[in-house]
C-alpha positions in Angstrom: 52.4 -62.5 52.9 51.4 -64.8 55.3 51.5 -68.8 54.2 49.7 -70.0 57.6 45.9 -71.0 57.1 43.5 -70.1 58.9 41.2 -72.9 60.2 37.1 -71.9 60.1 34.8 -73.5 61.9 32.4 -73.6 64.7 33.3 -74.7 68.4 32.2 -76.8 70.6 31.0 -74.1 72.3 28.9 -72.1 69.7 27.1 -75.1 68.7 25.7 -76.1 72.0 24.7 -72.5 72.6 22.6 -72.9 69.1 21.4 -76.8 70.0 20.1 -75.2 73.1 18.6 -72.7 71.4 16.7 -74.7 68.8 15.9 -77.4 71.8 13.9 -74.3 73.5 12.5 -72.9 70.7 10.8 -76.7 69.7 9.7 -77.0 73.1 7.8 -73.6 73.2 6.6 -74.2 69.9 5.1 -77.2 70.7 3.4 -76.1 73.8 2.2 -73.1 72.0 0.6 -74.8 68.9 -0.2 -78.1 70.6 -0.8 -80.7 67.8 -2.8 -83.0 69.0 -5.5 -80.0 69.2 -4.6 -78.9 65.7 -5.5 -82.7 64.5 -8.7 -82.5 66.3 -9.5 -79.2 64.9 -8.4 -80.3 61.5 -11.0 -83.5 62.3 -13.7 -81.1 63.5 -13.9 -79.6 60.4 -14.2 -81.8 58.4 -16.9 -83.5 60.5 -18.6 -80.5 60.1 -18.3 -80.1 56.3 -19.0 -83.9 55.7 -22.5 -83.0 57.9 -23.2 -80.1 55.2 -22.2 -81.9 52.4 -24.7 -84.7 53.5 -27.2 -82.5 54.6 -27.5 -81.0 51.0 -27.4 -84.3 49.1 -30.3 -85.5 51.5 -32.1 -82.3 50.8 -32.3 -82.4 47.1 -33.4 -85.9 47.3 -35.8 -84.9 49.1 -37.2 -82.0 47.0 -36.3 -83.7 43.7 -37.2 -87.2 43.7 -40.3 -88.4 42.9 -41.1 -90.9 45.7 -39.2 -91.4 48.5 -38.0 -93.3 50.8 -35.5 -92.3 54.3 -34.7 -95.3 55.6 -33.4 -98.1 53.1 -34.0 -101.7 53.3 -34.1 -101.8 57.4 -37.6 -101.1 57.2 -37.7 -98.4 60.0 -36.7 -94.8 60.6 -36.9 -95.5 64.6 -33.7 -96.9 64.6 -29.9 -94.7 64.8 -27.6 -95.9 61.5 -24.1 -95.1 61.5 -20.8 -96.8 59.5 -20.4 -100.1 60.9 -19.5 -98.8 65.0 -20.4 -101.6 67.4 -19.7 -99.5 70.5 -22.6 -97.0 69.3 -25.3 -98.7 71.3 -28.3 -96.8 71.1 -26.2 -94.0 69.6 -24.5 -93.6 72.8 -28.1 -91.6 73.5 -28.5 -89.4 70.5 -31.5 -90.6 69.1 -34.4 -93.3 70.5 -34.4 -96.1 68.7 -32.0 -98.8 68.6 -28.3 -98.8 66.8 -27.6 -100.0 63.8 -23.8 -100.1 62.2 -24.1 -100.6 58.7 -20.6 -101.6 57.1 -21.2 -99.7 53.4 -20.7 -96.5 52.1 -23.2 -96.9 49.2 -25.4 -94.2 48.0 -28.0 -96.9 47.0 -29.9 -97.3 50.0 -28.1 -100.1 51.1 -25.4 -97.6 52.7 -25.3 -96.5 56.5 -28.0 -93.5 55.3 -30.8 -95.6 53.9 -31.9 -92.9 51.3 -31.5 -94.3 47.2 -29.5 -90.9 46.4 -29.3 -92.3 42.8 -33.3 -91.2 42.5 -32.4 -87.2 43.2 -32.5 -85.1 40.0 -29.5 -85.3 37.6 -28.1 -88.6 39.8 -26.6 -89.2 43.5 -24.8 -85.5 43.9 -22.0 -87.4 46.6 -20.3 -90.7 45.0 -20.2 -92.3 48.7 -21.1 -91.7 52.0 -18.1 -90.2 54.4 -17.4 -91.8 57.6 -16.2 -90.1 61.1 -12.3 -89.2 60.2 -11.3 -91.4 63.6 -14.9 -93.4 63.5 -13.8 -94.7 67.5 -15.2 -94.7 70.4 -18.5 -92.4 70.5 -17.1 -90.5 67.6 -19.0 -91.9 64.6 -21.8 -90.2 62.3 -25.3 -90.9 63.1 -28.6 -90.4 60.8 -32.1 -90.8 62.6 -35.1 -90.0 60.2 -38.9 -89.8 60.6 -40.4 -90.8 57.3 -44.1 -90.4 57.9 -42.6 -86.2 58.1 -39.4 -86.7 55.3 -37.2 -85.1 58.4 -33.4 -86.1 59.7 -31.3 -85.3 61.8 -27.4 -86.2 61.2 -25.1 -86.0 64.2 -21.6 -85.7 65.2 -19.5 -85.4 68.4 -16.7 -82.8 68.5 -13.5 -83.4 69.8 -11.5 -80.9 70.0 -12.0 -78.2 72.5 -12.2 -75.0 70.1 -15.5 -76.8 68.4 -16.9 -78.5 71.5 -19.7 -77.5 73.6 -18.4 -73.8 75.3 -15.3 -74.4 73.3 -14.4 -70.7 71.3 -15.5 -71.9 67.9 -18.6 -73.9 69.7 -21.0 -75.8 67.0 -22.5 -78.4 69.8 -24.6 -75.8 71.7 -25.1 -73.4 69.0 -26.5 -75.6 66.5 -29.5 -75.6 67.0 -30.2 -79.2 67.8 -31.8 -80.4 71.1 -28.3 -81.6 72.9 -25.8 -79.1 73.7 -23.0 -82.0 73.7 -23.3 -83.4 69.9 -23.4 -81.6 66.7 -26.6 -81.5 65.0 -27.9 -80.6 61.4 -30.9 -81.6 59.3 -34.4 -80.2 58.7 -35.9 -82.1 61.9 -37.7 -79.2 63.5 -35.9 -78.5 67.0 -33.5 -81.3 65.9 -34.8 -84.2 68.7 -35.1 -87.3 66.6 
């Protein structure tokens, strides 16, 4: 028999071979899933459900409560409301009335959509109002209304390139609405308030 030991191990060798190998296969993996798109994408769709989810609340209101009323306590539908964004002047063009960036949340009519959701059938079917997941720059929520008709429009601006006006998953030109660069939902015929 033999008493000598043999040492195992790696060498200095083998694992710079395999470094290098992980280094390149990081490197392609980022460039292939590129995360900053997959962030966006992940933002995008949840602009897009949090423009559905509103869009229904808004609607039973609408067809459930006995009198009502679209714009809050501002007095006026003419204007743009949106969470609290001071850069959104004039809605960055979306809509033509003036901005307004209300700072609450509230489903009471005090929030950045002026309707009293607590007067829908059964209670206010959303607990608070969402907000843009990066609410910067021009994207931010918007709600214009005409309440003389009971129509809105609620808007968003896409930014990743899949959801994005000609992007491969495109909701800003398909929508619908009356600009091909901002998403648009509501019951607004032609979507142009």
């Amino acid at each position: 028999m033999n008493t000598k030991q043999l040492k195992r191990g790696f060498t200095l060798v083998e694992l710079v071979v395999v470094l290098g190998i992980l280094a390149i296969l990081a490197t392609v993996t980022l460039l292939v899933l590129n995360p900053a798109q997959m962030f966006a994408q992940a933002r995008d769709s949840q602009r897009v459900s949090d423009l559905s989810t509103l869009n229904s609340a808004i609607s039973l209101y609408l067809s459930t409560a006995t009198t009502t009323q679209m714009y809050g306590s501002t007095g006026s539908c003419s204007n743009c409301f949106n969470y609290g964004n001071t850069q959104a002047a004039n809605c960055l063009g979306r809509h033509s009335g003036t901005s307004q960036g209300i700072n609450s949340r509230a489903v009471d009519q005090s929030g950045w959509i002026g309707v009293n959701f607590n007067m829908a059938t059964g209670g206010a079917p959303i607990s608070a109002l969402p907000t843009d997941p990066s609410s910067s720059g021009n994207l931010f929520y918007s709600y214009a209304c005409d309440n003389t008709n009971k129509t809105f429009e609620l808007d968003a601006d896409m930014e990743s390139t899949r959801y994005a006006s000609s992007g491969a998953n495109d909701k800003e030109s398909t929508d619908g609405g009356s600009s091909s660069s901002v998403y648009e939902v509501g019951n607004d015929p032609g979507l142009d308030l």
